[in-house]
Structure formats: C-alpha cells, structure tokens
N, C-alpha and C positions, 0 to 999 in steps of 0.2 A: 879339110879336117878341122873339127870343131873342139878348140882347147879345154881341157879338162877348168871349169873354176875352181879358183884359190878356196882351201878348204875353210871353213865355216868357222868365226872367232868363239871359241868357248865360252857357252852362258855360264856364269856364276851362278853356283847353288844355292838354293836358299836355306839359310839356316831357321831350325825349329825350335823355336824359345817357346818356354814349356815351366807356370808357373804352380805349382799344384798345392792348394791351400788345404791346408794339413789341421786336425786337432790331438794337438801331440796331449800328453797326459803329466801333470806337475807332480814334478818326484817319483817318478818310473823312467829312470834313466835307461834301463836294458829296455824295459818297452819303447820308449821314445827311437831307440836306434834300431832297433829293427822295423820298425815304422820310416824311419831315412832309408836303412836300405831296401824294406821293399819295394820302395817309391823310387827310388833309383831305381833301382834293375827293371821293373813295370817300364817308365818312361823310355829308357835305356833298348829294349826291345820295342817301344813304339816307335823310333826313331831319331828322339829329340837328342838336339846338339848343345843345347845351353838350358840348363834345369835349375831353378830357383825355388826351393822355401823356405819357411817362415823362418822370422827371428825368433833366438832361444829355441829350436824347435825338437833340441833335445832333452829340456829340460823343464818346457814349462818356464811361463811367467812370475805369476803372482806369488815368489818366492814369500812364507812366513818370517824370514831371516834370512842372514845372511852365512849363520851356519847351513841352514838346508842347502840355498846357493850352494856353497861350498862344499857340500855335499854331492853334488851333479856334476860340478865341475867337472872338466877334460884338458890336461895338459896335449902340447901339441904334437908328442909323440906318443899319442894313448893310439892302439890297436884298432880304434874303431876307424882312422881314418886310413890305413891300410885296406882295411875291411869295403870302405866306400871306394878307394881308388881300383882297388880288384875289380869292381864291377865296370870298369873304364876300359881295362884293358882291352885292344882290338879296334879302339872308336879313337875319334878326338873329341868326346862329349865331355862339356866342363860343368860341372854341380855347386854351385854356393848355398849355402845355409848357415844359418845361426846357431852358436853352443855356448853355454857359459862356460870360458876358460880359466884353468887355473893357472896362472902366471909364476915363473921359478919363487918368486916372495910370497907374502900376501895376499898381494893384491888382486880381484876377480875381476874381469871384462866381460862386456855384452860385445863378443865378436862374430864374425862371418869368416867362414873356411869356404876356400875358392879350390876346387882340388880337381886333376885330370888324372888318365891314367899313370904319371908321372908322379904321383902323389898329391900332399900338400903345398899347394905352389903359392901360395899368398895367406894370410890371417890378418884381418882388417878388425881393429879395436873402436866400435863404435867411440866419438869424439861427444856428439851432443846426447848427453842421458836424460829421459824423461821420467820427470815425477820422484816417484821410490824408488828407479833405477839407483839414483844417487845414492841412498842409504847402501847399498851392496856393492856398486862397480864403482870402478875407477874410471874416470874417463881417457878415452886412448891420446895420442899426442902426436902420433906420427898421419902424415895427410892420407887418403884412399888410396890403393892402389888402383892402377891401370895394367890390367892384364892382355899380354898379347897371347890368342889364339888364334886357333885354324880360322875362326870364324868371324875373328873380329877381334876390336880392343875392346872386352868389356869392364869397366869400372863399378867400383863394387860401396855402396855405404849402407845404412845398417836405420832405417824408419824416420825418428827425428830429424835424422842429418837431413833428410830432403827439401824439411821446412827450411833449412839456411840455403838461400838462393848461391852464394858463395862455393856451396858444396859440388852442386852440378855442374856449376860455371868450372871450376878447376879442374875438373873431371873433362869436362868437354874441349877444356883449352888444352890437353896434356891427351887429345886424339880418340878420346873416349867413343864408340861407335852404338855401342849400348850402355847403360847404368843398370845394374842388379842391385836390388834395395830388398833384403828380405825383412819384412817387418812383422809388429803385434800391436794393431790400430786399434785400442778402446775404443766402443762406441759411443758416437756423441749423439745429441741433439741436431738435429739441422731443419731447415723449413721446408713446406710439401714440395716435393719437387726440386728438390737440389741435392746438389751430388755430395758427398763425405768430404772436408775439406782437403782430407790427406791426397787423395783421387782430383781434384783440381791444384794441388802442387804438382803433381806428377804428371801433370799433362801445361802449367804452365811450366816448368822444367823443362821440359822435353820439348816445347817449343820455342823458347827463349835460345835452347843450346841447339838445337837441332838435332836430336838424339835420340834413340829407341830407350823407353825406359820401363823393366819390367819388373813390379813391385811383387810381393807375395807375401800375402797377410794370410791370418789362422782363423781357424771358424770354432769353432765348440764352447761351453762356457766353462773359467777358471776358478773356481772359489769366488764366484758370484760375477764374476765378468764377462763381460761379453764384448764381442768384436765386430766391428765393423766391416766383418767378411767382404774387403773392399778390391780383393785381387785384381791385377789388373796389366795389361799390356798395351803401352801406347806408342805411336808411331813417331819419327821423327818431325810431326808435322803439330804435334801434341794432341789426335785423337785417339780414343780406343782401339784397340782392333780386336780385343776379346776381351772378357772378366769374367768375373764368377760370384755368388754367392753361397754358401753352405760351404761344403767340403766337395772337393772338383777343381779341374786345373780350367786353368786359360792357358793356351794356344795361339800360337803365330808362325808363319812361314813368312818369314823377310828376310832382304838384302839387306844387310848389316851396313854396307858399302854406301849404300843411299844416303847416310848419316854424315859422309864428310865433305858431301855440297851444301856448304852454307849459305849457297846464294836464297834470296827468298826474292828477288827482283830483278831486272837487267841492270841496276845501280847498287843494289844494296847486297850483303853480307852480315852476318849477324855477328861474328867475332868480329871480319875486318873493320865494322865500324864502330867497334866499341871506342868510346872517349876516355880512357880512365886520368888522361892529364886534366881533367876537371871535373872529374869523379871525387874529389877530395882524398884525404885520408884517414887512415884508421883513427876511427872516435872522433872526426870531426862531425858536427852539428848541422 
C-alpha cells in the first residue's frame, strides 16, 4: 500500500499593489473625495490589496494661499475617513493617500492617511517640504511609519522624502517590505532619453534597500502646472514592473516576502554590511 504524501506547503499569495494616478481638482474638496472613493471601491472590486494615490489628492496642489490650504483641510476625525474605511470592510485592503490636514492648532501638514477596514490606523506628516510647500505646511517631526498588514510591512513617506537617501534606509532597517510614497512630481527638464529623476530615486531606493517601492504621482495640469505623470512600481531589485503616464493605474502582483532577503551574493547582504562605524557623523564633512 502506497502512503498517502505529506500535504503540499501553502503558496503565499500574491499581493496586488495598485497605484492609480489621479487628476484631482484644486479647491473642490467634495469633488476631490468622491473621486478617492470611487477609486477605492473600483480597485477595491478589482481585487487590489494595497492601493496608493497621489499626494494632497484631496485638495489639490498649487494652493493660492494658505488660507485656501486651510480651507481644504481635514482634521483626523472628519467623516470622510469613515467613509473610505467602509469601503474596506470584508477585505484586508490597505489605502494610503495624501490630504492637507488641519492639526488641533494652526498649523497645516502635507500628510498621508494609511487606513484599513479598521479605520484610520496611521497619519504620516511629510518631514521634507518642497519649494512653496513651505510657505503653507509645517514640516512633520515624528519619523515614517511602518505599518504591519496582512500583506506585508508597508512604510509609508510622502514625494521629497524619497530624494533623502536616509529616508528609505530607516524604513528598510525598521522591516519595511514595501515603501508607499504618494506624491505630486512637477515636471522637469531632463535629456532625450532618460528617465524623471524622481523615477531613478525610487528605483536607486528600492535597490540600495531591497524593497518594493510604489510611488503614485497625479496627471492633469494645476493652475499652469504640470506633472511628471511618473507613476510607478518597482521591484525589490530596483526595476520597474509597471508605470503609467496620463491618468491610469500601475499594477503589480508580488511577494511582498521577497523583500526581507537581503542577500544580493553568497557573501554579501546589503543591511548586514552596512559600515556605519566609519560612516562619520551627523554634519561631518
């Protein structure tokens, strides 16, 4: 009699990160949000497990002032974020996106809302502000979160922050499996044939730390601006695996898991060999 074989070790599913480059509308805040939820619920019914868009993408950029800012603002128990975790119920799908928030004082942030069906389970206060951000936000103080899900630990920072090499490093040393960076990349200049520079951090990012990193930048033009319609999802290995230009998502089905062999040799490790005892210190030369 021939013995039954040992049953079969469970594949790990692959999770569907899902970045959808959005043209939200400046100063149509009711419009702006029902534009997040239908984009949620849409994804949400495709399948997708981790949903990322744009920075500010309830509000609009190119704020006039910082009273209009403040105008748009959303405190952290405003209605609309019930509203998006409803649509979670049933799933472990997790949604980050950008809203200008209005903090118990004064003062405004360029933040990212990380929410499941659990609700509001993180608010990440961008740290690095670019340009005229300044003039409006405060910059945040406290470091990124690393969120545990069903899916993974994703960490979460907010455009700028990606250009500080420091940013994804901490992220990645603190288990980070993917980075969500929802941003709003001005278009630049660049020479025929090369890629957006923001689009070459995030792919030396993601290979420097070994980490799935999925950005989600905004398409449409703001009160004369335009964007870099640079969407993008890269692999732990720092290449592409989808992008987008215009308005349209990128898409990926991966093993989140993949991300915390850091081996890249039979000798090397990319955390384990970090030197930081001769790394210097802060402000040294």
């Amino acid at each position: 009699m021939t013995a039954n074989p040992p049953p079969a070790s469970p594949v790990p599913a692959a999770t569907r990160v899902v970045c959808e480059q959005l043209a939200p509308t400046i100063a149509d805040l009711a419009g702006n949000q029902r534009l997040v939820l239908e984009t949620v619920e849409r994804n949400i019914a495709d399948g997708a497990d981790i949903i990322v868009l744009p920075e500010l993408v309830t509000s609009g950029y190119v704020f006039d002032s910082a009273d209009e800012a403040r105008s748009l603002a959303m405190r952290r128990d405003d209605g609309f974020f019930d509203q998006v975790s409803g649509l979670l119920v049933g799933t472990s799908s997790v949604v980050v996106f950008g809203f200008c928030e209005q903090s118990d004082g004064p003062q405004l942030f360029n933040s990212a809302a990380v929410m499941t069906a659990e609700g509001l389970v993180e608010v990440y206060r961008k740290v690095h502000l670019w340009d005229r951000e300044t003039l409006v936000f405060t910059p945040g103080s406290a470091r990124p979160p690393v969120v545990d899900t069903p899916h993974g630990k994703v960490g979460v920072m907010v455009c700028y922050d990606l250009e500080f090499p420091e940013m994804p490093r901490a992220l990645a040393l603190r288990g980070a499996d993917l980075i969500a960076v929802p941003t709003n990349w001005p278009l630049t200049d660049v020479p025929a044939g090369e890629r957006a520079p923001e689009i070459i951090h995030a792919q030396a990012s993601a290979r420097a730390n070994g980490v799935f990193i999925a950005c989600c930048d905004r398409s449409g033009i703001e009160r004369g601006q335009q964007w870099t319609e640079g969407t993008v999802i890269v692999d732990q290995f720092g290449w592409p695996i989808d992008r987008v230009t215009g308005t349209g998502r990128a898409t990926a089905d991966v093993f989140l898991g993949l991300a915390r062999d850091k081996s890249i040799s039979p000798h090397n490790d990319l955390l384990a060999d970090r030197r930081s005892d001769v790394y210097g210190t802060e402000g040294s030369r």
